[in-house]
Backbone as JSON Lines, residues from 0, in Angstrom:
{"i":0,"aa":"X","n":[-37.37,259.95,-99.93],"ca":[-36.99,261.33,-99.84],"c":[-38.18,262.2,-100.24]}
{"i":1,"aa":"X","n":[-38.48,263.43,-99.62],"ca":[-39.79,264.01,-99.51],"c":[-38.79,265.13,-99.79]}
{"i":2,"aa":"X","n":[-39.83,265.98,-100.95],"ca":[-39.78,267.59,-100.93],"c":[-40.3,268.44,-100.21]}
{"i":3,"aa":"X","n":[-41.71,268.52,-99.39],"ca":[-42.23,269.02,-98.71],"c":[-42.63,267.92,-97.81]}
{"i":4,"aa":"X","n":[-42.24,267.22,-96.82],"ca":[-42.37,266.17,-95.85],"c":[-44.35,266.47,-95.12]}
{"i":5,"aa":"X","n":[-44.17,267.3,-94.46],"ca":[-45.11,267.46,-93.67],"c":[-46.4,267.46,-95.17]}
{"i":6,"aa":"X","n":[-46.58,268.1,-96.15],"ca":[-47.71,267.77,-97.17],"c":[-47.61,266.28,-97.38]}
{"i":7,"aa":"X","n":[-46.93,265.85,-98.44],"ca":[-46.2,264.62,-98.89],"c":[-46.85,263.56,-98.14]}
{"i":8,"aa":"X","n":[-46.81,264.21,-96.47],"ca":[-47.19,262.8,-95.97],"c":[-48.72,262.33,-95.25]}
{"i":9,"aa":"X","n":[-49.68,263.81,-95.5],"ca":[-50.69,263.73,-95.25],"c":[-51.78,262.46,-95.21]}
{"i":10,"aa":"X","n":[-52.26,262.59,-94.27],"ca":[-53.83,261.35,-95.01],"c":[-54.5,261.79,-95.65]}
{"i":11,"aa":"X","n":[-55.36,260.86,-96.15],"ca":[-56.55,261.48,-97.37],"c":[-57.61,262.84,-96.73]}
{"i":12,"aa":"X","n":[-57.73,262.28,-95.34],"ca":[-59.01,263.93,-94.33],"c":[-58.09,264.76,-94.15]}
{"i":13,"aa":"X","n":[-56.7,264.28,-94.06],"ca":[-55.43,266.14,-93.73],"c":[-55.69,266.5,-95.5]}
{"i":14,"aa":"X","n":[-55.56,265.68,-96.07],"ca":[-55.34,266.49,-97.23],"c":[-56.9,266.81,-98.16]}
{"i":15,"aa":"X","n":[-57.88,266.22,-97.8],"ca":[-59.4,267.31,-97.74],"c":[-59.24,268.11,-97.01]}
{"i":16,"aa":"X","n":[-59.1,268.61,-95.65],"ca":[-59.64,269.29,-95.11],"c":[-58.39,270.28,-95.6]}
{"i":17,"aa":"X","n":[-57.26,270.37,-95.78],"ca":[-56.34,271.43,-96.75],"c":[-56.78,271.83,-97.72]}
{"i":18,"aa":"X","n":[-57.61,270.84,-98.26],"ca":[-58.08,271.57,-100.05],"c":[-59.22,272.2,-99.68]}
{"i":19,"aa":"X","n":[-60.28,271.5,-98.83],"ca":[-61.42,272.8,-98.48],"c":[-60.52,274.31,-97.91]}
{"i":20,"aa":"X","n":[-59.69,273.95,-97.32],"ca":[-59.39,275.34,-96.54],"c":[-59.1,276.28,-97.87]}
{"i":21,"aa":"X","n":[-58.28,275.47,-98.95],"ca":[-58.02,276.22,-99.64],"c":[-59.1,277.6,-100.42]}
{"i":22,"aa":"X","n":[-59.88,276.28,-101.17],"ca":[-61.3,276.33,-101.95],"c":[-61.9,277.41,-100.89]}
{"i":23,"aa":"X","n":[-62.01,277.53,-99.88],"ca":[-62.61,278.55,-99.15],"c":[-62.23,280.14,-99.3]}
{"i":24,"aa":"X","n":[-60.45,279.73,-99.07],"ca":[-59.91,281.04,-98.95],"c":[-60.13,281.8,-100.63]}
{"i":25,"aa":"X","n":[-59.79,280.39,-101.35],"ca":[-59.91,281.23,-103.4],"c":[-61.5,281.66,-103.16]}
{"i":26,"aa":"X","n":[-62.23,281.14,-102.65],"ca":[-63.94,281.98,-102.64],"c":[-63.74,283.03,-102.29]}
{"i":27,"aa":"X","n":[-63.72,283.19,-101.13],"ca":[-63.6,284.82,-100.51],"c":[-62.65,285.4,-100.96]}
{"i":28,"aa":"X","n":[-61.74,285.13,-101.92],"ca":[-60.51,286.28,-102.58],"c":[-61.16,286.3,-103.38]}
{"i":29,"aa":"X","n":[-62.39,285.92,-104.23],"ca":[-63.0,285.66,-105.49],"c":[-63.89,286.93,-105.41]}
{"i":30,"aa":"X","n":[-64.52,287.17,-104.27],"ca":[-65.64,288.56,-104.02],"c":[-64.84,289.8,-103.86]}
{"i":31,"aa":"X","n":[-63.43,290.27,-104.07],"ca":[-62.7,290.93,-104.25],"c":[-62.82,292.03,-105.97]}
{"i":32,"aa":"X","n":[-63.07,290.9,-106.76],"ca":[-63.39,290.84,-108.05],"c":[-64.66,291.28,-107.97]}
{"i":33,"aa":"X","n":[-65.46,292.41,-108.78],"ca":[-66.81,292.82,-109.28],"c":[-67.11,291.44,-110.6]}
{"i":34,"aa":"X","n":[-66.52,291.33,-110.82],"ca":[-66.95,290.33,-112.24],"c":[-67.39,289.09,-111.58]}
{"i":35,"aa":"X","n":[-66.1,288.25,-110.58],"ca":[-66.82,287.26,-109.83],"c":[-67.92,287.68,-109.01]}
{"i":36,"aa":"X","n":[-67.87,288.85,-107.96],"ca":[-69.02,288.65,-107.3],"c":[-70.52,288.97,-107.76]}
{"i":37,"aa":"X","n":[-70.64,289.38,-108.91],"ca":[-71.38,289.3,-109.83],"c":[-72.02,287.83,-110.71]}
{"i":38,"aa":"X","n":[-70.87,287.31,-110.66],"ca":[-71.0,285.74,-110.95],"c":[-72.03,284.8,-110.22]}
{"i":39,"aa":"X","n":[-71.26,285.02,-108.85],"ca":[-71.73,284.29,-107.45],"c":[-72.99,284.51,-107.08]}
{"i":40,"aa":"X","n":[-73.63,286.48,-107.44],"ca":[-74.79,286.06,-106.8],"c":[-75.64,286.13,-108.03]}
{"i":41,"aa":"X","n":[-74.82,285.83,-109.19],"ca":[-75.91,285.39,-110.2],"c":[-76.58,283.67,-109.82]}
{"i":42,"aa":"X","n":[-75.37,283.16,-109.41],"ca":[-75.55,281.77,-108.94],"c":[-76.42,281.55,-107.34]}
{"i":43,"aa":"X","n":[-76.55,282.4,-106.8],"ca":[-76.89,282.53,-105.77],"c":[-75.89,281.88,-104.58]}
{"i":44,"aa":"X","n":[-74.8,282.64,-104.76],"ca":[-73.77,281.59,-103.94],"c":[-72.85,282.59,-103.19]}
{"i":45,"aa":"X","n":[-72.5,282.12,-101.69],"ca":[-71.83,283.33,-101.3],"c":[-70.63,282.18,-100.53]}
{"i":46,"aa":"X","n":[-69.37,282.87,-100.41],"ca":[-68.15,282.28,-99.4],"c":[-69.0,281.09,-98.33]}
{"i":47,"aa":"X","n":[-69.64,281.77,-97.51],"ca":[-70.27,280.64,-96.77],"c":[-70.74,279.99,-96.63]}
{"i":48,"aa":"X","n":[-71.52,279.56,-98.67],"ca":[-71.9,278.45,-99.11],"c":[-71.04,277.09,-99.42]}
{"i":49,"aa":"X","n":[-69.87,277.55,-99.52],"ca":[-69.03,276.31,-99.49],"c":[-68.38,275.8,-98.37]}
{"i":50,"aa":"X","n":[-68.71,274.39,-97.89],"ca":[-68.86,273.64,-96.9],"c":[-68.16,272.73,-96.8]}
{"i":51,"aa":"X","n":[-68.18,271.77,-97.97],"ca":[-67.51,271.08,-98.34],"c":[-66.73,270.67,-99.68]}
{"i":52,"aa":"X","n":[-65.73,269.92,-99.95],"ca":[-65.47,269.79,-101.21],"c":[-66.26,269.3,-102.49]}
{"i":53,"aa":"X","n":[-67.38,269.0,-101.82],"ca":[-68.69,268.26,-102.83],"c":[-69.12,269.83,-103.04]}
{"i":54,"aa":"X","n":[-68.99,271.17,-102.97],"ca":[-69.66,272.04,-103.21],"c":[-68.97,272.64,-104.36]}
{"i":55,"aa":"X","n":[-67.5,272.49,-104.52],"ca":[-67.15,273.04,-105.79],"c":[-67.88,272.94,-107.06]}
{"i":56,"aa":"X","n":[-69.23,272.04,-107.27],"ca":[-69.88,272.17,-108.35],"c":[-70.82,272.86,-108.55]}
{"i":57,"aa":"X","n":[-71.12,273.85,-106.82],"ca":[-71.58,274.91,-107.16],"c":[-71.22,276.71,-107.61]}
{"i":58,"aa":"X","n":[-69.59,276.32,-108.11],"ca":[-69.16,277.34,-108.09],"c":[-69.27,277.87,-109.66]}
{"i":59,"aa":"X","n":[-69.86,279.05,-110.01],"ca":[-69.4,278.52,-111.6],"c":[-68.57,278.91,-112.36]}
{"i":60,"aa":"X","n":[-68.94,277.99,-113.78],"ca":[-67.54,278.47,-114.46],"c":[-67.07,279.82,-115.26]}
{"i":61,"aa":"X","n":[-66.03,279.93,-115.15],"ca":[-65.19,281.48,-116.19],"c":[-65.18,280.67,-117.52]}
{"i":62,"aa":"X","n":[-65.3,281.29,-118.82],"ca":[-65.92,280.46,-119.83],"c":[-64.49,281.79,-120.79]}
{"i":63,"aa":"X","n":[-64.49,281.07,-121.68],"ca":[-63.75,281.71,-122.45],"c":[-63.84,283.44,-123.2]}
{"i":64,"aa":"X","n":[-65.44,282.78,-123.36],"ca":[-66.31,284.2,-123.89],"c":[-66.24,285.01,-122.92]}
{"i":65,"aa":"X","n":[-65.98,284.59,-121.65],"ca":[-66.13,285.68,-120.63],"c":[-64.72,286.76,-120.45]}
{"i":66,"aa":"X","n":[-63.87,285.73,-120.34],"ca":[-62.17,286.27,-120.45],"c":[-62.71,287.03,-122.11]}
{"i":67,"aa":"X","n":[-62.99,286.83,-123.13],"ca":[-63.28,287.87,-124.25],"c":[-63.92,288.83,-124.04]}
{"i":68,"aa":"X","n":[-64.77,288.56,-123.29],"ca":[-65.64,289.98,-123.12],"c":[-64.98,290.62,-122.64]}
{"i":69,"aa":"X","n":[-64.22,290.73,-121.76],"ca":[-63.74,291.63,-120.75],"c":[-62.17,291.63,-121.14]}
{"i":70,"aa":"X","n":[-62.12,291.49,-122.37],"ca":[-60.41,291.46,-122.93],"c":[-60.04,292.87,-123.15]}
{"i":71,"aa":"X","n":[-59.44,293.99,-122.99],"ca":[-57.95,292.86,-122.75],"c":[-57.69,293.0,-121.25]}
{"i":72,"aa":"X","n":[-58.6,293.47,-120.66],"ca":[-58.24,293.33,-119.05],"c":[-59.17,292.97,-118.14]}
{"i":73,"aa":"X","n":[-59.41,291.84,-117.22],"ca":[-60.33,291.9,-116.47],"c":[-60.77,292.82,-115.96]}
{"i":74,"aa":"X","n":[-62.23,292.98,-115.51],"ca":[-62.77,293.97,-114.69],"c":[-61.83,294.5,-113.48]}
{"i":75,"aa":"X","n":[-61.71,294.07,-112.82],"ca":[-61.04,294.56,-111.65],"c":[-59.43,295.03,-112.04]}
{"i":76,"aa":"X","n":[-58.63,294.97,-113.16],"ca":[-57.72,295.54,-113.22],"c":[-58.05,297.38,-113.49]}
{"i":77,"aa":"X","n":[-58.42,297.25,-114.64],"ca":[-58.74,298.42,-115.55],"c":[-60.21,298.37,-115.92]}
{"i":78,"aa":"X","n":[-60.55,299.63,-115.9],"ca":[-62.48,299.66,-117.1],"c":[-61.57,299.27,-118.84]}
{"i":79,"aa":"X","n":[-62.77,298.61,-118.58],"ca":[-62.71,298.32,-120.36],"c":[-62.79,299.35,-121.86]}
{"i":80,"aa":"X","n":[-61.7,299.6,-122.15],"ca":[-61.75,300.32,-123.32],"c":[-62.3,300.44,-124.73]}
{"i":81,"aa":"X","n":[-62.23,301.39,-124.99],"ca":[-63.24,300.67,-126.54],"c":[-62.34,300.06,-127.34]}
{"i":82,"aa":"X","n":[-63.04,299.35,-128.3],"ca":[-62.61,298.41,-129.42],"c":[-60.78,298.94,-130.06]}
{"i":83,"aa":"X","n":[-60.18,297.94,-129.58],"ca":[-59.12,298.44,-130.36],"c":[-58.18,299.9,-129.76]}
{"i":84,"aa":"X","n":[-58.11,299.84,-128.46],"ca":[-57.55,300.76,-127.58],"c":[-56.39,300.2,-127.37]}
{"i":85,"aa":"X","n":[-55.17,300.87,-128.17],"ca":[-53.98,300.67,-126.95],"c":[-53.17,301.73,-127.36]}
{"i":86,"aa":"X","n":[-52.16,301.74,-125.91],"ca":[-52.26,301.17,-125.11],"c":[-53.12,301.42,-124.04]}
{"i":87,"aa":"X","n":[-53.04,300.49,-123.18],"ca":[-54.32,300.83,-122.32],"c":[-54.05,301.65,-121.35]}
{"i":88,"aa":"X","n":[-54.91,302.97,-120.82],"ca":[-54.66,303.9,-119.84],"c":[-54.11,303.04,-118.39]}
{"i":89,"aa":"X","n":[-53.24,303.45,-117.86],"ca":[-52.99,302.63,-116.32],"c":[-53.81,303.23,-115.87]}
{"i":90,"aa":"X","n":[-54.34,302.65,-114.68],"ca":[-55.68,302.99,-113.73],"c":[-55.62,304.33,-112.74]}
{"i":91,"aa":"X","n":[-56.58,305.16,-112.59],"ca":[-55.88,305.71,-111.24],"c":[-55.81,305.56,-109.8]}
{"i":92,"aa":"X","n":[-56.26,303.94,-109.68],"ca":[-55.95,303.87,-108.18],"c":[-54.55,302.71,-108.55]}
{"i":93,"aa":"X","n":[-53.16,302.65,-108.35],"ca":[-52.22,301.61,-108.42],"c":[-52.4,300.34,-107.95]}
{"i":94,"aa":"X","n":[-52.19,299.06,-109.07],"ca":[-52.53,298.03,-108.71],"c":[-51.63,297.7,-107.43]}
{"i":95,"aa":"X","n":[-52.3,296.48,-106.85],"ca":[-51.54,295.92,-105.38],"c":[-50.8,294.8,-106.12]}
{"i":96,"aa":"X","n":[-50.67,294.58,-107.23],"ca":[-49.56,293.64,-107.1],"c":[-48.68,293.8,-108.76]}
{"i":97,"aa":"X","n":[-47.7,292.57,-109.02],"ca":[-47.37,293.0,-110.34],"c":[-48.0,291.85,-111.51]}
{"i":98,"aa":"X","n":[-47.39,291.86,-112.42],"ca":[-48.49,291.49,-113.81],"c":[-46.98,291.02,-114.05]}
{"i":99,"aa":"X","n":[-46.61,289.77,-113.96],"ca":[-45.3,288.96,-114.27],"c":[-45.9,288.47,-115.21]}
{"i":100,"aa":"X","n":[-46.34,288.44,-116.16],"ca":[-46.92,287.81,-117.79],"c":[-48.18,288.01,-118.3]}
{"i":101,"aa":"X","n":[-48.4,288.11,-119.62],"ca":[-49.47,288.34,-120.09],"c":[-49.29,287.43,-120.82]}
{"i":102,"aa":"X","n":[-50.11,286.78,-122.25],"ca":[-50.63,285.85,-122.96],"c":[-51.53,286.09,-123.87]}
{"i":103,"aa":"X","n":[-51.7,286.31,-124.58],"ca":[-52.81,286.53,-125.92],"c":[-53.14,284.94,-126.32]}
{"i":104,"aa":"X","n":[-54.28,284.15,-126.58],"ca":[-54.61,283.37,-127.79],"c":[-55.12,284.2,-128.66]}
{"i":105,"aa":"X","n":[-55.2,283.68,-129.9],"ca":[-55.75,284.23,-131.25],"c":[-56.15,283.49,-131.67]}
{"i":106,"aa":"X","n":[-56.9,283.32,-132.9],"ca":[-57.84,282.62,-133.68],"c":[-58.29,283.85,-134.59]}
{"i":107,"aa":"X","n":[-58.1,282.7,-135.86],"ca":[-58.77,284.19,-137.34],"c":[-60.06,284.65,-137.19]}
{"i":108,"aa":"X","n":[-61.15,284.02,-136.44],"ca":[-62.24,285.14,-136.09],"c":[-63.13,285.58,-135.29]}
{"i":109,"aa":"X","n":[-62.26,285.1,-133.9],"ca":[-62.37,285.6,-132.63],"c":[-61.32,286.56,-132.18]}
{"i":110,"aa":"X","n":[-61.95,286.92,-130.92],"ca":[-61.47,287.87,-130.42],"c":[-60.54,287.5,-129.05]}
{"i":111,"aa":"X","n":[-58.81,287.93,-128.67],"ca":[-58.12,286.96,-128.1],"c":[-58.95,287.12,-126.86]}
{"i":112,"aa":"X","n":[-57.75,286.45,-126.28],"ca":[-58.01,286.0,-124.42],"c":[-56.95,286.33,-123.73]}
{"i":113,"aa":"X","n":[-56.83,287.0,-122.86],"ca":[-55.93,287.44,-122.11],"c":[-55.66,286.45,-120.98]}
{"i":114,"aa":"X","n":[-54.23,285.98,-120.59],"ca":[-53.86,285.84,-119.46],"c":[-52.93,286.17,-118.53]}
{"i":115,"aa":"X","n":[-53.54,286.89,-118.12],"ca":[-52.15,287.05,-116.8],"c":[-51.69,286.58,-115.73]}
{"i":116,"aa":"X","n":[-50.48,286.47,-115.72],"ca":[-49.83,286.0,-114.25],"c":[-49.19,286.5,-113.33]}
């Protein structure tokens, strides 16, 4: 019994060539973001550098310090407020989608991490 039959029953090249498609499409939604595409051509890396699934190790990583720096909202939601701002101004262009969860970690002498979903 299959939950999704047609995935479920893929071969190993249907189910690469699905995960590149994927990995492609999260790249180019990734240059959407000023913070990633800032990232990318720090790396020197653009959407049409990834080719294959051996290339995801040129993508790089979001690091914790980075989600801190830019706490409590990523770049592309809101500009960053000063130290200890809330609540935070809503933006004036309206986001395109909704913010179904947020997430704080803490630690006694860092600064949290935001996640949203």
């Amino acid at each position: 019994m299959y939950l999704h039959k047609e995935l479920e029953t893929l071969t190993r090249p249907e189910i690469e060539k699905l995960q590149l498609e994927r990995l492609q499409k999260t790249v180019r939604h990734c240059m959407n973001s000023p913070f990633y595409k800032q990232r990318f051509a720090e790396s020197h890396l653009s959407p049409e550098d990834i080719r294959s699934l051996d290339d995801l190790q040129k993508i790089p990583f979001t690091t914790k310090q980075d989600l801190r720096d830019t706490y409590p909202w990523h770049p592309y939601l809101w500009k960053k407020p000063s130290a200890f701002t809330h609540p935070v101004e809503p933006p004036e262009t309206p986001l395109s989608f909704s913010i179904l969860r947020k997430t704080l970690t803490n630690g006694p002498m860092q600064s949290p991490v935001v996640f949203i979903w």
